[in-house]
C-alpha positions in Angstrom: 20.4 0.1 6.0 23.1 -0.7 3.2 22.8 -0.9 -0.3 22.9 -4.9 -0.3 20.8 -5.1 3.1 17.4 -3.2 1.4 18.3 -5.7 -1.7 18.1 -8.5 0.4 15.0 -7.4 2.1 13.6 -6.5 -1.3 13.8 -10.1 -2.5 12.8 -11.5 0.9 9.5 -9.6 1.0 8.8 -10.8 -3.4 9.4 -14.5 -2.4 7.5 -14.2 0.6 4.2 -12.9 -1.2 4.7 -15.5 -3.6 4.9 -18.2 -1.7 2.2 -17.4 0.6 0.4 -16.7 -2.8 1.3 -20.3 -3.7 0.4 -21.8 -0.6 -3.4 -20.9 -1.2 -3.4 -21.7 -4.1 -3.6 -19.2 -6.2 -1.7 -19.6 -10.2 1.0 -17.8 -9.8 1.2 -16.8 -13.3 4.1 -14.5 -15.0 2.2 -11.8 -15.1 1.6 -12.2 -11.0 5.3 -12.4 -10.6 6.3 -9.3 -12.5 3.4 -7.4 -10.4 4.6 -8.5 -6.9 8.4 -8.0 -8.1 7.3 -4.1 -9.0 5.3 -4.0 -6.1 8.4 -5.0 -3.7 11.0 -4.1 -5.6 11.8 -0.3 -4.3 10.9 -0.8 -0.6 8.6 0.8 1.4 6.0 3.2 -0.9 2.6 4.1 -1.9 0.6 2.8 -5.3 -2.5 2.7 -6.3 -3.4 0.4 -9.4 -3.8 2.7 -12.1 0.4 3.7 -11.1 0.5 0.4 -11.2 -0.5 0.0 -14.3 1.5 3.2 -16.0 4.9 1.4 -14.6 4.1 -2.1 -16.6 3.0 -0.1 -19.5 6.7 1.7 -19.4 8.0 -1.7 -19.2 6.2 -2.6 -22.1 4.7 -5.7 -20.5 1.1 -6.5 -21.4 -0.9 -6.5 -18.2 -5.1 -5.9 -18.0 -5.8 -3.0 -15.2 -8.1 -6.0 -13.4 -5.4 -8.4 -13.6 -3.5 -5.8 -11.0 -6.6 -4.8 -9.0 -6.9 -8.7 -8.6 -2.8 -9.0 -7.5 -3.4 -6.3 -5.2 -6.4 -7.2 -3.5 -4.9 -10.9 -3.0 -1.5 -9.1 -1.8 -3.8 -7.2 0.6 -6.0 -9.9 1.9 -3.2 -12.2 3.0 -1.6 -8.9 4.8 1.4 -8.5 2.5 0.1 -5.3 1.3 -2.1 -2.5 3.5 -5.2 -0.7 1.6 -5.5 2.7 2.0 -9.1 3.7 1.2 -8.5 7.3 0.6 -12.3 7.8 -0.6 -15.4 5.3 -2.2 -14.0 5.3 -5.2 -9.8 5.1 -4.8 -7.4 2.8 -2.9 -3.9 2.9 -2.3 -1.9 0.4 -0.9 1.2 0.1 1.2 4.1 -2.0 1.3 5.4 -0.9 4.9 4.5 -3.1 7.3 5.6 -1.3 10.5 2.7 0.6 12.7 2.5 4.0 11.5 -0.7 6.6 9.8 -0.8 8.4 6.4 -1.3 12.0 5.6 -2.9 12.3 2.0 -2.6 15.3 0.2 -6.1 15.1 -1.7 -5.2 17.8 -4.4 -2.0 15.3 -5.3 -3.6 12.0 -4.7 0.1 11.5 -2.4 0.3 9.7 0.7 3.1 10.0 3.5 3.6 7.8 6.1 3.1 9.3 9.7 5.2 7.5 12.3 2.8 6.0 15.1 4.4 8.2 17.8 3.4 10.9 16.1 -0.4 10.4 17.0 -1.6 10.6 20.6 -4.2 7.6 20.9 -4.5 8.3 24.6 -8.6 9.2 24.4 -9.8 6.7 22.0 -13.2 4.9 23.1 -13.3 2.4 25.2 -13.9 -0.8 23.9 -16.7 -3.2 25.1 -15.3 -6.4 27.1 -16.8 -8.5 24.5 -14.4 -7.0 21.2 -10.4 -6.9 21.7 -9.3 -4.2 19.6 -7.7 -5.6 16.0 -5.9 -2.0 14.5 -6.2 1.6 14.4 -6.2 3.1 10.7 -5.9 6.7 10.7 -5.4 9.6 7.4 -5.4 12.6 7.7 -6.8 14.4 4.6 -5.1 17.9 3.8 -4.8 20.1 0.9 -2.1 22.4 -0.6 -2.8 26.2 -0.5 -3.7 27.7 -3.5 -3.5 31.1 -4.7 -6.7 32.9 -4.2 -7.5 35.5 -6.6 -9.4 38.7 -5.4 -11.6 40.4 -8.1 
C-alpha cells in the first residue's frame, strides 16, 4: 500500500467512527474529533489510554484522562476499535480490524499482532447446538529474559 492509499484509508476509517458516533447520538465534540483523528491517524497500532493521553499532552491540547477512556470505550462498543484486556486493571485497544491474536510482552506493556494463521484452532471445544460461536480472542503473555545474577 502506497503513501496516498494508507492516507486515504486513514481518513476513511476517522469519518467512519465519526459518523457512526453521530448516528447514535453521541456529541461529537472537538475534543472527540482530535481523539478519533489520533486514534486513526497512523494506521493499524496498539494504545492504551494513558499513551493516549501522553500524545494529546505533546500536542498541547487540553483533554481529561476520562474524557479518552469514554472515546475509547464508545469507539470499542460500536466495533471500531478492539479491547485488549491484558489484565483487571489495563486495556489496550486496537485499530486493526482484520482476524488475527496478540502476543504481549508483560515486562513492556507491548502488544504485537499475531496473524490468525499462525494459531492452530483445530481442538477448540465444541460448542453446544444452542450457542453459534461469536469470536475467538487469544494473548499470549510472555516476558523478556533477564539477567539473573548468581551470588
Amino acid at each position: 500500500m502506497n503513501r496516498r492509499e494508507k492516507s486515504l484509508k486513514i481518513n476513511e476509517s476517522y469519518h467512519k467512527a465519526i459518523n457512526i458516533l453521530e448516528k447514535t447520538g453521541i456529541r461529537i465534540t472537538s475534543q472527540r474529533k482530535i481523539l478519533t483523528k489520533l486514534i486513526f491517524q497512523k494506521g493499524n497500532r496498539h494504545l492504551s489510554a494513558e499513551e493516549l493521553f501522553h500524545e494529546v499532552k505533546d500536542m498541547k491540547v487540553n483533554i481529561s484522562l476520562a474524557t479518552i477512556y469514554n472515546t475509547l470505550r464508545n469507539l470499542s462498543n460500536y466495533g471500531l476499535l478492539r479491547e485488549i484486556v491484558v489484565d483487571q486493571n489495563k486495556s489496550i485497544y486496537c485499530t486493526n480490524h482484520m482476524p488475527h491474536y496478540h502476543l504481549y510482552i508483560e515486562d513492556e506493556e507491548k502488544i504485537i499482532d499475531i496473524p490468525n494463521q499462525k494459531i492452530d484452532l483445530s481442538n477448540i471445544p465444541e460448542i453446544p447446538a444452542c450457542l453459534s460461536l461469536h469470536d475467538i480472542d487469544i494473548i499470549v503473555r510472555i516476558r523478556t529474559l533477564k539477567d539473573k545474577k548468581i551470588n
